[in-house]
C-alpha positions in Angstrom: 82.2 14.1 -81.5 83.3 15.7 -78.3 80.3 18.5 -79.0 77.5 15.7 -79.8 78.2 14.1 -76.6 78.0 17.1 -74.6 74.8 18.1 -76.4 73.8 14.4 -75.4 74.6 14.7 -72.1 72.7 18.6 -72.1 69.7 17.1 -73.0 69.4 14.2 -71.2 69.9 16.7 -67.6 67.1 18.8 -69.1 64.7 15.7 -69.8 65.8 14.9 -66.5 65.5 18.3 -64.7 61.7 18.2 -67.2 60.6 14.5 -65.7 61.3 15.9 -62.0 59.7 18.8 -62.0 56.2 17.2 -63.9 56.3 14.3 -61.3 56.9 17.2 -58.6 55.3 19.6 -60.0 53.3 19.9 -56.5 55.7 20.7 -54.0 59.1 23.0 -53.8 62.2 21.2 -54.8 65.7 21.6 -53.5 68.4 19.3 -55.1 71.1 19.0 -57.2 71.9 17.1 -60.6 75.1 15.1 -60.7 76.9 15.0 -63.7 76.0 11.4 -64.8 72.8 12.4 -64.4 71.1 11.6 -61.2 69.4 13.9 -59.0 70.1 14.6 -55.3 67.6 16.0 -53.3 68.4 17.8 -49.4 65.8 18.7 -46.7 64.9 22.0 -46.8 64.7 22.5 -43.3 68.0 20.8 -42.0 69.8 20.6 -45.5 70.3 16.6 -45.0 71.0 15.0 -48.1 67.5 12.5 -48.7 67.8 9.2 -49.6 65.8 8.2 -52.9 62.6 7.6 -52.6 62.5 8.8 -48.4 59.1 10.6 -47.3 60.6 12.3 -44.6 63.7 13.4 -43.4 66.1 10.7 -41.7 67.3 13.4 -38.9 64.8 16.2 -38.6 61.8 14.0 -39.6 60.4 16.9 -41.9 58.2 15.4 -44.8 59.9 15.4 -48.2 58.4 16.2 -51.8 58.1 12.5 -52.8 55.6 12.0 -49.7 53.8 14.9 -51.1 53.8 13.6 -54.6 52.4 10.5 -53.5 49.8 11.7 -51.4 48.8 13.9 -54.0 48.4 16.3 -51.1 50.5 20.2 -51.0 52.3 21.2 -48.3 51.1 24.9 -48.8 47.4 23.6 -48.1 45.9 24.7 -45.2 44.8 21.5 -44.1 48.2 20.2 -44.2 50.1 20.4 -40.9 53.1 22.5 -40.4 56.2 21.5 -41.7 58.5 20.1 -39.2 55.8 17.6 -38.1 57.3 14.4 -37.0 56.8 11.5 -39.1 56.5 9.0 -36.8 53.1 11.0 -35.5 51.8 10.1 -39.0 52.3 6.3 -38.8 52.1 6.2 -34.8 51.3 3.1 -33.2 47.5 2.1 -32.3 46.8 3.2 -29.0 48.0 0.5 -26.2 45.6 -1.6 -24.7 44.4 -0.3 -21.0 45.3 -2.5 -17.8 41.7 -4.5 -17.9 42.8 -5.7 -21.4 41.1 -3.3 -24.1 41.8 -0.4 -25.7 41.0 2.5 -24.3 39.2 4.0 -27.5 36.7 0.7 -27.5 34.4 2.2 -25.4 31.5 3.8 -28.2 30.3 7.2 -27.8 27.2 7.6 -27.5 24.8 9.8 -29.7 23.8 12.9 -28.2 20.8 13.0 -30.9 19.6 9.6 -29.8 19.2 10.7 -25.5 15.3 11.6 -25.1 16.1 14.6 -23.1 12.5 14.3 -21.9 11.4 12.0 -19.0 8.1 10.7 -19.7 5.9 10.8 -16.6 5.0 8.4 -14.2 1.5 6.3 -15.0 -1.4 7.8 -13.3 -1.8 5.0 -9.7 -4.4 2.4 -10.5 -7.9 3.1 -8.7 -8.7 0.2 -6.1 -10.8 -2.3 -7.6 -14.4 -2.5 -6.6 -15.7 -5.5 -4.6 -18.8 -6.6 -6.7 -22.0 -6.8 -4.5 -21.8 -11.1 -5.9 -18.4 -11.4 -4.3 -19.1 -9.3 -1.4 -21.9 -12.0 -0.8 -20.0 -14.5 -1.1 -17.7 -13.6 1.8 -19.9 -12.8 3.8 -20.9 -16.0 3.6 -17.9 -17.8 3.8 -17.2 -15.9 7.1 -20.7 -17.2 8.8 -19.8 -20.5 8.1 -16.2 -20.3 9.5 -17.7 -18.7 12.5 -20.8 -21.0 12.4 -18.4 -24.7 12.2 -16.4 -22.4 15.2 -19.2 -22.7 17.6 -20.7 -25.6 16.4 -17.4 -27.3 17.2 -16.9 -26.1 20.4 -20.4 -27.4 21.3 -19.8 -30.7 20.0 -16.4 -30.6 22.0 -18.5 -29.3 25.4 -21.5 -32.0 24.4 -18.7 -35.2 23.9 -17.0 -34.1 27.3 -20.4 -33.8 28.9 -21.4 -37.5 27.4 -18.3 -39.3 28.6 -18.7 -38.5 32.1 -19.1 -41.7 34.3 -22.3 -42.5 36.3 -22.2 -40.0 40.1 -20.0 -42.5 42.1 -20.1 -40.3 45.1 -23.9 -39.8 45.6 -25.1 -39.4 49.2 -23.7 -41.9 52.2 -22.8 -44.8 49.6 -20.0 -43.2 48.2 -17.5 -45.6 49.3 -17.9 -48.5 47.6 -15.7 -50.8 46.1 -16.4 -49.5 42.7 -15.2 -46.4 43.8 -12.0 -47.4 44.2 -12.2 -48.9 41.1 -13.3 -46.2 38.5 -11.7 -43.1 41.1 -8.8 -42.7 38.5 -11.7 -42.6 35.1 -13.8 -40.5 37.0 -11.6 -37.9 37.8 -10.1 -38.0 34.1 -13.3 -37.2 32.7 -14.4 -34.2 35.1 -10.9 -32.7 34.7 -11.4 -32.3 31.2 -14.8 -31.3 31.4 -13.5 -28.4 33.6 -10.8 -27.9 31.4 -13.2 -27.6 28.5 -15.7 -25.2 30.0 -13.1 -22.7 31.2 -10.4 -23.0 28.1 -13.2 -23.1 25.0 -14.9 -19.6 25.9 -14.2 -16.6 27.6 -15.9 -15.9 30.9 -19.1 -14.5 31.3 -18.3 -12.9 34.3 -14.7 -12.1 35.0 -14.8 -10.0 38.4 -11.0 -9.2 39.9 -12.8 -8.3 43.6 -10.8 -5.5 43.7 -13.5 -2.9 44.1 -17.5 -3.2 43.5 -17.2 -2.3 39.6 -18.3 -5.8 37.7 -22.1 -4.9 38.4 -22.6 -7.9 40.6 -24.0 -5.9 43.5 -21.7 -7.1 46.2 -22.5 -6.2 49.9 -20.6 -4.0 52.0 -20.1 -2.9 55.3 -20.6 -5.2 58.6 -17.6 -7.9 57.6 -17.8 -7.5 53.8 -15.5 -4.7 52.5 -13.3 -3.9 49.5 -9.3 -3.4 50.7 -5.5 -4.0 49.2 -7.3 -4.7 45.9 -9.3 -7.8 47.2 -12.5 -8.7 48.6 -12.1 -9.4 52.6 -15.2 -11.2 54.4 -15.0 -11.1 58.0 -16.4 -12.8 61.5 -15.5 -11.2 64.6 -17.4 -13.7 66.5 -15.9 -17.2 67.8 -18.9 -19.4 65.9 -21.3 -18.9 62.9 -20.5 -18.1 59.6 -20.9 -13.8 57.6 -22.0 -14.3 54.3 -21.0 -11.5 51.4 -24.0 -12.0 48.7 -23.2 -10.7 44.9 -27.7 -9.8 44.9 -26.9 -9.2 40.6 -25.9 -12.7 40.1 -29.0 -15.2 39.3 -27.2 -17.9 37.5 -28.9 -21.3 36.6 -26.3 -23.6 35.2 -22.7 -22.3 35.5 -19.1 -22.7 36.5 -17.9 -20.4 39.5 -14.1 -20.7 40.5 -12.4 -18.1 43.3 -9.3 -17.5 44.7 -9.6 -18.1 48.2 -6.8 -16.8 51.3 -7.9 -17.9 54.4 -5.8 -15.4 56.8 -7.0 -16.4 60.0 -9.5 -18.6 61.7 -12.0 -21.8 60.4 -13.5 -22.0 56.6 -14.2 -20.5 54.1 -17.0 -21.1 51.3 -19.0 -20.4 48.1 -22.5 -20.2 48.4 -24.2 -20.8 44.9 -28.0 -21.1 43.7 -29.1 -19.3 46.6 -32.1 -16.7 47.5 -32.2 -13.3 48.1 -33.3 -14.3 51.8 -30.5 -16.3 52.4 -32.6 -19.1 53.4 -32.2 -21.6 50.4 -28.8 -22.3 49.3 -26.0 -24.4 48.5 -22.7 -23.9 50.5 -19.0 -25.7 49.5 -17.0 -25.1 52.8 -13.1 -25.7 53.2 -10.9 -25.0 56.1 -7.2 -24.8 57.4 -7.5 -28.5 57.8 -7.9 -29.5 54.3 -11.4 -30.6 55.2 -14.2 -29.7 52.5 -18.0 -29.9 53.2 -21.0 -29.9 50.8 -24.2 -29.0 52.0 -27.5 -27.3 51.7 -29.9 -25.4 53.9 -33.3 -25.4 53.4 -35.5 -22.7 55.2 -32.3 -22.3 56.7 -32.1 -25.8 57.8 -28.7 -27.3 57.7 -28.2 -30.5 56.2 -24.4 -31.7 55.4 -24.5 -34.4 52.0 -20.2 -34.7 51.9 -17.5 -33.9 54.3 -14.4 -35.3 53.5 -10.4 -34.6 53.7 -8.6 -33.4 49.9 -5.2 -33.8 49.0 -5.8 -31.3 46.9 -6.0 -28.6 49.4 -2.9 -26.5 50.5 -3.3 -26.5 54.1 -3.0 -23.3 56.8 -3.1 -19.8 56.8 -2.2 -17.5 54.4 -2.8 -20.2 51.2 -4.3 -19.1 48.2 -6.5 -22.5 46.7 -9.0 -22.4 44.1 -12.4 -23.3 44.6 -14.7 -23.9 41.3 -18.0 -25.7 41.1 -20.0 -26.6 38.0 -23.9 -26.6 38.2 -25.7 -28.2 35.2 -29.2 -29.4 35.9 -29.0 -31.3 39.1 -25.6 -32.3 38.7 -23.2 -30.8 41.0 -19.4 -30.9 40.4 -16.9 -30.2 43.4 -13.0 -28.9 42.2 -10.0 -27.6 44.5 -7.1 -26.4 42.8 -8.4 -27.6 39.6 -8.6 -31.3 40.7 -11.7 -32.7 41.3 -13.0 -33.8 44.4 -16.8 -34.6 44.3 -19.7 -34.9 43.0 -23.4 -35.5 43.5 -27.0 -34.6 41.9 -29.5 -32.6 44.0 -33.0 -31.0 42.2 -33.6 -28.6 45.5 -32.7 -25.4 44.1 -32.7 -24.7 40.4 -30.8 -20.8 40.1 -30.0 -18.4 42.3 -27.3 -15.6 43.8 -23.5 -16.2 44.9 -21.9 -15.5 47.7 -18.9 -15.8 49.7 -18.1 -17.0 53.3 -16.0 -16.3 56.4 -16.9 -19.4 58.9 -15.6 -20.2 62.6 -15.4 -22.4 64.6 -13.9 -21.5 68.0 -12.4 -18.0 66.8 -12.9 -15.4 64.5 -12.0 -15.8 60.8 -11.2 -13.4 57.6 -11.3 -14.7 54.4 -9.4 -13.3 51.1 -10.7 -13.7 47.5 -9.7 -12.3 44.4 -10.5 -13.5 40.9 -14.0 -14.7 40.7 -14.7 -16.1 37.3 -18.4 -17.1 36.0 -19.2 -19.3 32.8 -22.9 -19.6 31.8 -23.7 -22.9 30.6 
């Protein structure tokens, strides 16, 4: 009895020692078989005893034979890693998540077979486009009829002014009447803003600083007319009469004229318009120290005085720069000082002629400063 359970006992250690080594018949085994049977198995690196079943070693971390038999994978493959690999590398963690909140693997790589390591070239530039001869036409067209409404609305502007201005309420020795009085306030409106118009709606036609003899309008010199300090000075040494400075390149017909005028020392002076090359047909607008202007013409160089009367307009004594202007249409004559008008009147004597400028005394000798003569033909 004793012998059959030994034998017993013998085989079931070698069916045991037989199942073991077919279920590990992979990797190296190093264990022991207890006597009732059950088999121990110790790490071979650290000589730990194993628990059943454990993968890897519980103090050197060293992977056992049953991780091998499982993974049907040899430790003596060359693939494998080395043995004394931690375990814990094998089921490591995912990687933490970066400080922004992701993973620091989430960013995808990016195909090196799918950058175009060529750049394609820049398109040719576009050639200009051609203006077709139809559309060239058509603005040339449009520009002549912005340009043409331009002038034709200045016109208008210049024709309206010219048709609102009141009936000559200052014409010869019955300027003061009552309607004068009256309408002085109307009238002098509606010639402001025909000056204004004529001088702001065009540039002028003759725009002559009298700084030196340049413009082309001829001026004289020498004998009381002469060019200094960038201004034109006219001069009369004598106590009485009047020197005259003629611009003999100057026929205008219907114009407006407006100088800077100094008087330095002495009487008047004047702007002589629509006059001869003689000197012997003329009109003359005179204004002194006083503040008193004068209108008059000579004919064959006879005197004959149509206005003289006081302005407010004038800035009396010497060394005063006023502005004299004077606009000639027809037989319409239109006085201004400083912009303001003063007079006016309608005389067919003389129809064109030169300009000239004027030193005048009366009692003592007189120079005259002008600068800035300005000329708008009508």
């Amino acid at each position: 009895m004793l012998a059959f359970t030994a034998l017993k006992t013998l085989c079931k250690k070698e069916m045991l020692k037989n199942w073991v080594s077919k279920r590990l018949s992979k990797v190296e085994v190093t264990g022991t078989i207890t006597p009732r049977g059950v088999f121990i198995m110790y790490c071979e690196a650290c000589g730990t005893q194993l628990p059943l079943g454990a993968k890897a070693c519980p103090n050197c971390g060293t992977l056992t034979p049953a991780y091998y038999a499982d993974s049907s994978v040899s430790p003596h493959d060359s693939t494998q890693a080395a043995s004394g690999s931690s375990f814990d590398a094998l089921v490591a963690p995912p990687p933490s998540s970066t400080q922004y909140g992701t993973s620091q693997y989430d960013a995808s790589l990016q195909n090196p077979y799918e950058v175009n390591p060529y750049t394609a070239p820049a398109p040719p530039p576009q050639p200009p486009r051609k203006v077709s001869p139809a559309m060239l036409s058509i603005l040339i067209v449009l520009v002549l009829l912005i340009a043409g409404a331009s002038v034709g609305f200045v016109l208008l502007r210049n024709n309206q002014a010219r048709a609102n201005l009141p009936p000559s309420v200052t014409s010869g020795p019955t300027r003061n009447t009552d309607n004068a009085a009256v309408n002085a306030t109307a009238t002098a409106s509606a010639f402001y803003s025909l000056y204004d118009t004529d001088t702001s709606s065009s540039l002028p036609t003759k725009n002559d600083p009298l700084s030196n003899n340049s413009q082309g309008l001829q001026w004289d010199e020498g004998q009381g007319c002469t060019f200094t300090g960038g201004a034109y000075h006219v001069s009369n040494t004598q106590s009485s009469g009047v020197r005259a400075c003629m611009a003999h390149k100057s026929n205008f017909s219907d114009f407006l004229c407006q100088v800077q005028m100094t008087i330095i020392k002495g009487s008047y002076g004047s702007l002589i318009f629509r006059s001869d090359d003689a000197l012997s047909n003329f009109y003359i607008f005179r204004e002194g120290q006083d503040g008193v202007f004068t209108f008059a013409k000579y004919s064959n160089s006879a005197d004959t005085e149509i206005e003289h009367s006081p302005s407010l307009a004038f800035k009396q004594g010497p060394n005063q720069t006023n502005l004299l202007a004077v606009i000639v249409q027809g037989s319409h004559l239109i006085f201004y000082i400083n912009a303001q008008y003063v007079y006016d009147t309608y005389d067919t004597s003389f129809r064109s002629g030169e300009i000239g400028l004027v030193a005048g005394s009366i009692g003592n000798p007189t120079e005259v400063v002008y600068n800035n003569l300005k000329i708008w033909a009508l």
